[in-house]
CHARMM-style PDB file with segment names, atoms N, HN, CA, C and O in Angstrom:
ATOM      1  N   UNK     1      33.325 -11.409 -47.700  1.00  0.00      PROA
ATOM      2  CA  UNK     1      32.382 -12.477 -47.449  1.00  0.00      PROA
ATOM      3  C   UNK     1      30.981 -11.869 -47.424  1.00  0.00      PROA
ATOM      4  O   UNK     1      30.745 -10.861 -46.759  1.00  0.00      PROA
ATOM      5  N   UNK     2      29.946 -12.566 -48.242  1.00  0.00      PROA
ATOM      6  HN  UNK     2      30.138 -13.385 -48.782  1.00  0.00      PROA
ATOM      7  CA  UNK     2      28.609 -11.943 -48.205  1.00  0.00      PROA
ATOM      8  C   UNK     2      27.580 -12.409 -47.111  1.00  0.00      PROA
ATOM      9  O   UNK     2      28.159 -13.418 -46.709  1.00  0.00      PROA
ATOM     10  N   UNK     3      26.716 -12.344 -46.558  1.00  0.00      PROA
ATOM     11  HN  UNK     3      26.245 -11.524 -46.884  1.00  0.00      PROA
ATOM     12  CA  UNK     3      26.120 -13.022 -45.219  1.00  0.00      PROA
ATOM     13  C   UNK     3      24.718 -12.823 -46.322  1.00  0.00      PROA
ATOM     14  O   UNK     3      24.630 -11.722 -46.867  1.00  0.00      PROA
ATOM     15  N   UNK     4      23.556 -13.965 -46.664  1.00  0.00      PROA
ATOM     16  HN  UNK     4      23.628 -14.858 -46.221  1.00  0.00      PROA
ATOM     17  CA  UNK     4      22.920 -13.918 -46.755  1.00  0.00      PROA
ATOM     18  C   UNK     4      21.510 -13.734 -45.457  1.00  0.00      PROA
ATOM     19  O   UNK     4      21.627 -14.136 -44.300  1.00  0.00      PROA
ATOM     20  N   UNK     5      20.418 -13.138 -45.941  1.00  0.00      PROA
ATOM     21  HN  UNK     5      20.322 -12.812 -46.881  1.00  0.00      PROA
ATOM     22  CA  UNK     5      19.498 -13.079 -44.867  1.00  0.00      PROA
ATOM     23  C   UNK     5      18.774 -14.544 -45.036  1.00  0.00      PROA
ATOM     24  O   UNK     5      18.622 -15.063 -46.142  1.00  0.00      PROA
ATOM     25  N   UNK     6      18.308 -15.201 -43.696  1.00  0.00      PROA
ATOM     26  HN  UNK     6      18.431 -14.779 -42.798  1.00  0.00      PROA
ATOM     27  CA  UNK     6      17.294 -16.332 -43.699  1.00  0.00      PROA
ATOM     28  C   UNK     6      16.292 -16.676 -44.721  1.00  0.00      PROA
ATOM     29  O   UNK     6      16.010 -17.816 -45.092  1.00  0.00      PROA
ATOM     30  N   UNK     7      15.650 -15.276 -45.245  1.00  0.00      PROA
ATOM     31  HN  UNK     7      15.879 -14.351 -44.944  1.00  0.00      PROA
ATOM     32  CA  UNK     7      14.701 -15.244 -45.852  1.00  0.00      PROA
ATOM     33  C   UNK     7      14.844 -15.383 -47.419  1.00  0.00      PROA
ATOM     34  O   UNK     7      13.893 -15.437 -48.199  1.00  0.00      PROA
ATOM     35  N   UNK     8      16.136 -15.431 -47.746  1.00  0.00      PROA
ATOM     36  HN  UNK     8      16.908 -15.387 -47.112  1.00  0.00      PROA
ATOM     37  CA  UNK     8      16.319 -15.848 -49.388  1.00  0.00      PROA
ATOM     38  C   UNK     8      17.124 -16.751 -49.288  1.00  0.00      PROA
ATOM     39  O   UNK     8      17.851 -16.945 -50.262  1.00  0.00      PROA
ATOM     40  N   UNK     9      17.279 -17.616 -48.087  1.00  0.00      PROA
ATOM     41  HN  UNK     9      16.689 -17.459 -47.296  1.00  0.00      PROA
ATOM     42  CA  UNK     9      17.457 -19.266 -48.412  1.00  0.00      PROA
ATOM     43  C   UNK     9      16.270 -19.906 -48.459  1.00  0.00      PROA
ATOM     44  O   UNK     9      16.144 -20.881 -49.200  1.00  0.00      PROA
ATOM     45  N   UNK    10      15.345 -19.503 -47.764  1.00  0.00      PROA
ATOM     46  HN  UNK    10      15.447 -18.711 -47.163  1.00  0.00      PROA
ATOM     47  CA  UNK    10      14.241 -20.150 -48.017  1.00  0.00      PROA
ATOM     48  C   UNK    10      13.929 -20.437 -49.488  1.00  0.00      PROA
ATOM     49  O   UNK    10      13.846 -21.492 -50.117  1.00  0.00      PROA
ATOM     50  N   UNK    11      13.829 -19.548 -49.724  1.00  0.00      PROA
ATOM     51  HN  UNK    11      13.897 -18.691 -49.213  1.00  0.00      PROA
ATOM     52  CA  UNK    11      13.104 -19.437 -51.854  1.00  0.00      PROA
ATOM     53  C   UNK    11      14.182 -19.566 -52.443  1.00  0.00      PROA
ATOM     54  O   UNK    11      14.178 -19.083 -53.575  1.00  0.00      PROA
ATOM     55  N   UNK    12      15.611 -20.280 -51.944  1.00  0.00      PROA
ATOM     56  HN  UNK    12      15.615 -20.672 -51.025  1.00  0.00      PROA
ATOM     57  CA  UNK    12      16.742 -20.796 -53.284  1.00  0.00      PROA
ATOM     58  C   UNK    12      16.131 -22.104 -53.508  1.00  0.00      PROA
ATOM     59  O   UNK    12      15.402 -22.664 -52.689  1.00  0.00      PROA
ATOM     60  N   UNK    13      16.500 -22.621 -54.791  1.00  0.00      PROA
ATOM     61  HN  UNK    13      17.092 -22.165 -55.455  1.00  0.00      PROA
ATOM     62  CA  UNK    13      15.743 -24.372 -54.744  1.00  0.00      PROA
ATOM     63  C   UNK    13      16.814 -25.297 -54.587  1.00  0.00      PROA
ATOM     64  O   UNK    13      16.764 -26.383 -55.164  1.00  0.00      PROA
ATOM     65  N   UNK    14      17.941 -24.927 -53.745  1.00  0.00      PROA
ATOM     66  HN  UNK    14      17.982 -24.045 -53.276  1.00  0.00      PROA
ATOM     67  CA  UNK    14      18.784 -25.683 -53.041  1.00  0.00      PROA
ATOM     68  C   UNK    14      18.449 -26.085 -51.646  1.00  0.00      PROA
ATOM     69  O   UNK    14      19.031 -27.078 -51.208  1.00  0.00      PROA
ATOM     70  N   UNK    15      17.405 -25.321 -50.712  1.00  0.00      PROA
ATOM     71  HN  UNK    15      16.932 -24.515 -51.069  1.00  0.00      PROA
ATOM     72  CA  UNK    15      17.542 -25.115 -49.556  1.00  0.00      PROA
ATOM     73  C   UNK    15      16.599 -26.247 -49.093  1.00  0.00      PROA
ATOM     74  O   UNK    15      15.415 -26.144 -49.416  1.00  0.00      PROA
ATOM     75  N   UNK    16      16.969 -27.243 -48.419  1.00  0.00      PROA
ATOM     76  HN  UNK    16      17.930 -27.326 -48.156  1.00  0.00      PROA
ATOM     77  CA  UNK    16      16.354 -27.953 -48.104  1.00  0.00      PROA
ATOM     78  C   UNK    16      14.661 -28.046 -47.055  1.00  0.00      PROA
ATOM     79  O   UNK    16      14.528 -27.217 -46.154  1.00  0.00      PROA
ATOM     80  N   UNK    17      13.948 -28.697 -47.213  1.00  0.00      PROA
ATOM     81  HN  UNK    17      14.056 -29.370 -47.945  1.00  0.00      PROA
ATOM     82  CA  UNK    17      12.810 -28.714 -46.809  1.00  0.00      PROA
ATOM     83  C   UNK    17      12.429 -29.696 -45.284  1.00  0.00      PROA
ATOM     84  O   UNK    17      12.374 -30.921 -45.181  1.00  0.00      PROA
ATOM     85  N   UNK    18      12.218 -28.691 -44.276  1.00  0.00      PROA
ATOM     86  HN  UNK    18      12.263 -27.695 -44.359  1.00  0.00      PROA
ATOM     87  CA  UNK    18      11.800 -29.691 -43.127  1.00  0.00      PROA
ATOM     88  C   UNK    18      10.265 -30.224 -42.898  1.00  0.00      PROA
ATOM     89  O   UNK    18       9.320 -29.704 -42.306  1.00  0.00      PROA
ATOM     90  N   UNK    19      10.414 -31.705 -43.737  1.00  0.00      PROA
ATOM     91  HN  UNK    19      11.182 -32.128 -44.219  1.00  0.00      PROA
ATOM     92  CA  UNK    19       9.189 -32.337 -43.457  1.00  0.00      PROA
ATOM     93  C   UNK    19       9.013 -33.574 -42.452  1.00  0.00      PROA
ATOM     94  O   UNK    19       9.517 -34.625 -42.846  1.00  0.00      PROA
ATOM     95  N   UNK    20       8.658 -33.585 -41.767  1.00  0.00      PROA
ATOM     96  HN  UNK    20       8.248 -32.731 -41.446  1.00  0.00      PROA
ATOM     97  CA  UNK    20       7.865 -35.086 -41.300  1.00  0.00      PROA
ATOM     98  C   UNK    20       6.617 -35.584 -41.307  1.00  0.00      PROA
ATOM     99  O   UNK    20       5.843 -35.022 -40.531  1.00  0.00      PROA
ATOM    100  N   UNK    21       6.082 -36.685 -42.106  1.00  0.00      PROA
ATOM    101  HN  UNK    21       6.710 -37.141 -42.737  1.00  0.00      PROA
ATOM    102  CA  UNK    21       4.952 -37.098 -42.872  1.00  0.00      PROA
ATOM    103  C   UNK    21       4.931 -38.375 -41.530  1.00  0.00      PROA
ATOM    104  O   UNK    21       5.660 -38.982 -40.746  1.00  0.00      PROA
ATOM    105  N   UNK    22       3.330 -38.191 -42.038  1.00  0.00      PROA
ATOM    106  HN  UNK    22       2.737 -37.697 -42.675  1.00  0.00      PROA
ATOM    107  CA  UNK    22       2.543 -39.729 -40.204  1.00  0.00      PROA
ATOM    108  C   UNK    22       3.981 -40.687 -40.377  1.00  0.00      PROA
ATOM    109  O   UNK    22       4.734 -40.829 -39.414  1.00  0.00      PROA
ATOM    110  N   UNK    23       4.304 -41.405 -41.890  1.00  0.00      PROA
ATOM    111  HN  UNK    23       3.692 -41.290 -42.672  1.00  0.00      PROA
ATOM    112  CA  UNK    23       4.688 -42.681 -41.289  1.00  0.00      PROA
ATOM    113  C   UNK    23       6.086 -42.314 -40.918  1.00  0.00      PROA
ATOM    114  O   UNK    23       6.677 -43.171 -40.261  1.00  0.00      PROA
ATOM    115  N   UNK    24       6.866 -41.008 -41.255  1.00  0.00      PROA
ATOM    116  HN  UNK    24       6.386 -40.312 -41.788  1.00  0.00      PROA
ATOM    117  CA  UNK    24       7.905 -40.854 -40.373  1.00  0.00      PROA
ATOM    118  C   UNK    24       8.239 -41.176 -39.088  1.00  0.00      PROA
ATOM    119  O   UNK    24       9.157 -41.904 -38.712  1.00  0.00      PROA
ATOM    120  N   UNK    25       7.116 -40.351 -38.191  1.00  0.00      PROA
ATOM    121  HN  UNK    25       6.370 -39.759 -38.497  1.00  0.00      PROA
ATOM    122  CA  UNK    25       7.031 -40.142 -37.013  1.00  0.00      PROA
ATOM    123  C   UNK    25       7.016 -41.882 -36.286  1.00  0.00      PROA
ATOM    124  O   UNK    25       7.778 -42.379 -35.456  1.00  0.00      PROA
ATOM    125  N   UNK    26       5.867 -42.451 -36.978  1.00  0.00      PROA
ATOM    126  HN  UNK    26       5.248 -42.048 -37.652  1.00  0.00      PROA
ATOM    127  CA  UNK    26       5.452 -43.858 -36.754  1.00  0.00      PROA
ATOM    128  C   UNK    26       7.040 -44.876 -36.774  1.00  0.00      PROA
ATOM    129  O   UNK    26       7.286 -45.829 -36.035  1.00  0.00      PROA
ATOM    130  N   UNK    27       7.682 -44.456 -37.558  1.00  0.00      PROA
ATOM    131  HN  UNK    27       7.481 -43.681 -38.158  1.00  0.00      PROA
ATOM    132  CA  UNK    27       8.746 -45.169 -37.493  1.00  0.00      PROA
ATOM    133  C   UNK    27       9.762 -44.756 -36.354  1.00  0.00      PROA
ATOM    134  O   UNK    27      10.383 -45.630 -35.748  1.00  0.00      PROA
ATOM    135  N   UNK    28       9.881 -43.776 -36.146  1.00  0.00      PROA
ATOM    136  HN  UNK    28       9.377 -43.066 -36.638  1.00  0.00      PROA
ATOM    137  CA  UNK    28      10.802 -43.275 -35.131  1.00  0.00      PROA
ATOM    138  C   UNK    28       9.836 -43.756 -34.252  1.00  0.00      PROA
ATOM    139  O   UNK    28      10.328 -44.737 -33.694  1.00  0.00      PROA
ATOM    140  N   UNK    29       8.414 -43.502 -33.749  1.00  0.00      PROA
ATOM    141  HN  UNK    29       8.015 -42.705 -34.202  1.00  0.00      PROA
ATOM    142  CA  UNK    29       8.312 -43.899 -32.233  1.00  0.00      PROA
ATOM    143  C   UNK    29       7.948 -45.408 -32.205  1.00  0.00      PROA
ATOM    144  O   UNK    29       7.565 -45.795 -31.101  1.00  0.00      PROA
ATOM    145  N   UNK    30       8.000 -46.625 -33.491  1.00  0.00      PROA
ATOM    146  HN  UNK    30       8.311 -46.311 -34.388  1.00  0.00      PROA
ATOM    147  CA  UNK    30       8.542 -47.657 -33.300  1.00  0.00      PROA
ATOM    148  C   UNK    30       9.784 -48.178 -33.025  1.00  0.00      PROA
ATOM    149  O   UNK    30       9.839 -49.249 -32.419  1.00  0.00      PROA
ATOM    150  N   UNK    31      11.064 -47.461 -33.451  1.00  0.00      PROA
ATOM    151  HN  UNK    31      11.019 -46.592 -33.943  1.00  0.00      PROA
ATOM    152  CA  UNK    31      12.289 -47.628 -33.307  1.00  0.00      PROA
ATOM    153  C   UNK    31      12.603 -47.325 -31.463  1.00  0.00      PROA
ATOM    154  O   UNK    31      13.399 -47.727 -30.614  1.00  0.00      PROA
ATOM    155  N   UNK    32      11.818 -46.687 -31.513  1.00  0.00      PROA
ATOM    156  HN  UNK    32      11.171 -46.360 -32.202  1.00  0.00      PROA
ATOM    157  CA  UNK    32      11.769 -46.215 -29.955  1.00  0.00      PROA
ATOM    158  C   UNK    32      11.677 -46.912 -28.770  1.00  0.00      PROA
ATOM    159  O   UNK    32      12.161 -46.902 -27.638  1.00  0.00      PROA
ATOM    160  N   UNK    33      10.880 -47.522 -29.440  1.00  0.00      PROA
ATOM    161  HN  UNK    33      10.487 -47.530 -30.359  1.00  0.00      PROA
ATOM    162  CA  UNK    33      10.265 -48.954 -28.467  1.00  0.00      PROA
ATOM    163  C   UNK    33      10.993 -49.744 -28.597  1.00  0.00      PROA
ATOM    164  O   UNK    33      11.402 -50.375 -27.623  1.00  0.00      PROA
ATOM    165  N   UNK    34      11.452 -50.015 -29.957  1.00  0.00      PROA
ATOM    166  HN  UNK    34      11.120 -49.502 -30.749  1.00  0.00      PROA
ATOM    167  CA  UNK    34      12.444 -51.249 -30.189  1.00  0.00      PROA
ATOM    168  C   UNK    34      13.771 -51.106 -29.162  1.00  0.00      PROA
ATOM    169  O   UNK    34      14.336 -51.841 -28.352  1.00  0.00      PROA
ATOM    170  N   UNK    35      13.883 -50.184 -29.499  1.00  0.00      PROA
ATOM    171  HN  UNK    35      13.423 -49.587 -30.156  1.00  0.00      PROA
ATOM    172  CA  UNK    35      15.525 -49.808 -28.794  1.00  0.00      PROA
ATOM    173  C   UNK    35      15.343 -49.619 -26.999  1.00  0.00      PROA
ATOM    174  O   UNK    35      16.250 -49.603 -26.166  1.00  0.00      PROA
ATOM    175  N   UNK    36      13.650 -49.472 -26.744  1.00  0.00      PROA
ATOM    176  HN  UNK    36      12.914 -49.486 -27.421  1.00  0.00      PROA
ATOM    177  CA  UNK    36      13.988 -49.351 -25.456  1.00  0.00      PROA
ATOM    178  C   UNK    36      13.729 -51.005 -24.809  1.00  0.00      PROA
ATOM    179  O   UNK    36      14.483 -51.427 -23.932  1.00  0.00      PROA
ATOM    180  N   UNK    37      12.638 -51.818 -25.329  1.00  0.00      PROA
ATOM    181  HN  UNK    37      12.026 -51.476 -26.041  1.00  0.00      PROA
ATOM    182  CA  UNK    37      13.444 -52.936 -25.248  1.00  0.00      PROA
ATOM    183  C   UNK    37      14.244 -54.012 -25.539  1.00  0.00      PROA
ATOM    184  O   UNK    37      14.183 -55.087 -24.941  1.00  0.00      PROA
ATOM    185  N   UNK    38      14.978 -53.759 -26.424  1.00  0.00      PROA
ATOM    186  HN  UNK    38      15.027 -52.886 -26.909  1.00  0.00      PROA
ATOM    187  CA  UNK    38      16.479 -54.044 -26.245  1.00  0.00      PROA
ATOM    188  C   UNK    38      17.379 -53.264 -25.083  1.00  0.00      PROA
ATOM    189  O   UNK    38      18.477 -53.728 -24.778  1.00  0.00      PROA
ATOM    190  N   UNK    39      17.104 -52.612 -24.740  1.00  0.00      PROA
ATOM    191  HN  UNK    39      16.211 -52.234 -24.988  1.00  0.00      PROA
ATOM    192  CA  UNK    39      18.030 -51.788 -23.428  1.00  0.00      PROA
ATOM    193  C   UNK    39      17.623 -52.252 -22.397  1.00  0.00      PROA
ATOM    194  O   UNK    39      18.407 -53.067 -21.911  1.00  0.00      PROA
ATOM    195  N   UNK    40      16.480 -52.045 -21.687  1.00  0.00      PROA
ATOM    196  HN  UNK    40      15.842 -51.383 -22.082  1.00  0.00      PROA
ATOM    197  CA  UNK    40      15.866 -53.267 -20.757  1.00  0.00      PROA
ATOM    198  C   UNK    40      16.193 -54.807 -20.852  1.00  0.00      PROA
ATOM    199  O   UNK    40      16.931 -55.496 -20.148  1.00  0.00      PROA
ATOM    200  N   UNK    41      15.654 -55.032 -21.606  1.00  0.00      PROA
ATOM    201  HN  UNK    41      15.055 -54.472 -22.178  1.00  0.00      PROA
ATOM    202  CA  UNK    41      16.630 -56.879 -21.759  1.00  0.00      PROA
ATOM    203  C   UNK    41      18.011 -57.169 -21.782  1.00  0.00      PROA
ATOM    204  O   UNK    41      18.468 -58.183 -21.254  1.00  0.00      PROA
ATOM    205  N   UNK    42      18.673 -56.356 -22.348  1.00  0.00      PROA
ATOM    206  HN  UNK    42      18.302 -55.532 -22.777  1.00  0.00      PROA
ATOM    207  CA  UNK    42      20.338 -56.373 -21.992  1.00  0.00      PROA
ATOM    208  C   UNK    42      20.546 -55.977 -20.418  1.00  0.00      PROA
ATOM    209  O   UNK    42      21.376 -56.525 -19.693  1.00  0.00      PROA
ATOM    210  N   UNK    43      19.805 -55.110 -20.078  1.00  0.00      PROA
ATOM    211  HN  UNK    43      19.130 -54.665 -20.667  1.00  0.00      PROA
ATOM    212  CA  UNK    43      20.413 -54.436 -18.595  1.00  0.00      PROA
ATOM    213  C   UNK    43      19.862 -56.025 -17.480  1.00  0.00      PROA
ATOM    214  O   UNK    43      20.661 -56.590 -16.733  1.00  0.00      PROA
ATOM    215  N   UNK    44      18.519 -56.422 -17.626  1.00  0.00      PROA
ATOM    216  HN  UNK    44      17.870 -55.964 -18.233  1.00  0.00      PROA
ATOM    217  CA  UNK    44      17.931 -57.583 -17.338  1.00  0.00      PROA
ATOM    218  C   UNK    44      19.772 -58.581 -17.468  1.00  0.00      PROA
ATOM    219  O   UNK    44      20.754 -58.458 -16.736  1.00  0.00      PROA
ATOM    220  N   UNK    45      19.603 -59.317 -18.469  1.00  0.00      PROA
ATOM    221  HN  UNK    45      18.804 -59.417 -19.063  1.00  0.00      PROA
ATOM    222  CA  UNK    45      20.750 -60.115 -18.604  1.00  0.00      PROA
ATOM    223  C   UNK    45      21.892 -59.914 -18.075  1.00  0.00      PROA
ATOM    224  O   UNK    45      22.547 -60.754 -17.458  1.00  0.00      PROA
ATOM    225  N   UNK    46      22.296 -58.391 -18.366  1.00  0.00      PROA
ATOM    226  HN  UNK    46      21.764 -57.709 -18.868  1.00  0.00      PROA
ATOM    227  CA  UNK    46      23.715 -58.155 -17.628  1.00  0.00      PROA
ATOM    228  C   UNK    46      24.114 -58.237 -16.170  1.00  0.00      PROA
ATOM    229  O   UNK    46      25.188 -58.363 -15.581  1.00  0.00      PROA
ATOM    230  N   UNK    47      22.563 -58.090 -15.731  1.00  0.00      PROA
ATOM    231  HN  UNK    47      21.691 -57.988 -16.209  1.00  0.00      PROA
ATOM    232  CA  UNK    47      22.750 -58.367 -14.164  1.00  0.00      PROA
ATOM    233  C   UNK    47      22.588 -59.800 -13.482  1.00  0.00      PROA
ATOM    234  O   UNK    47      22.855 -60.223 -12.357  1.00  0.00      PROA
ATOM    235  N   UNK    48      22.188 -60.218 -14.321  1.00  0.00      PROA
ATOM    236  HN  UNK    48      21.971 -59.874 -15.235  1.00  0.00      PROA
ATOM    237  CA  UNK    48      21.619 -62.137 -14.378  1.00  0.00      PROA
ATOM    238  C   UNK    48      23.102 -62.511 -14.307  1.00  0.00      PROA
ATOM    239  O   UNK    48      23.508 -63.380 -13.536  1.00  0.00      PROA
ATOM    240  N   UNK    49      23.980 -61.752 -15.223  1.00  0.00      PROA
ATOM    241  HN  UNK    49      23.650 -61.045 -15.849  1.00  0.00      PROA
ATOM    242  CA  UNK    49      25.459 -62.906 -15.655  1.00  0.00      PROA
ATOM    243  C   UNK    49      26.439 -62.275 -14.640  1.00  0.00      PROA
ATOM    244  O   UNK    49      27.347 -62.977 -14.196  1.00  0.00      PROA
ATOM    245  N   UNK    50      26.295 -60.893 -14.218  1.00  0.00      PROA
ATOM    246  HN  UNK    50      25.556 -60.323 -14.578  1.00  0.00      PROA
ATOM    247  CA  UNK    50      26.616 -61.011 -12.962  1.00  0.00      PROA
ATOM    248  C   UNK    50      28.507 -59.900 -13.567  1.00  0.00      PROA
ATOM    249  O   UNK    50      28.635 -59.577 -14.747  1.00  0.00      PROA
ATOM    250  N   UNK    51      29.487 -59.593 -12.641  1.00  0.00      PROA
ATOM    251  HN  UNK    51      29.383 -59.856 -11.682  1.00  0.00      PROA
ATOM    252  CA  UNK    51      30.582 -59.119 -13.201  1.00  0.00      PROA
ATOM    253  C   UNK    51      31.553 -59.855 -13.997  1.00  0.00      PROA
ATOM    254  OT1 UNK    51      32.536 -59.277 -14.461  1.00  0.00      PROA
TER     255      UNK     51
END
């Protein structure tokens, strides 16, 4: 078995690239919000309707 070093996966043009561009980010910390309220409003309701 051969063990390559870190440094010549980098420069294969298989090796994938870690980017995150503004509207990435923008979307994740909208999803963020989304999902946190939806979690608040369910927890809200679930205690409204009771066991």
């Amino acid at each position: 078995m051969t063990t390559a070093r870190h440094s010549d996966m980098e420069n294969s043009p298989d090796h994938l690239q870690r980017k995150l561009s503004n509207r990435h980010l923008q979307l994740i910390a909208i999803g963020g919000a989304i999902g946190t309220g939806l979690f608040m409003g369910s927890g809200k309701t679930i205690s409204l309707a009771g066991p």
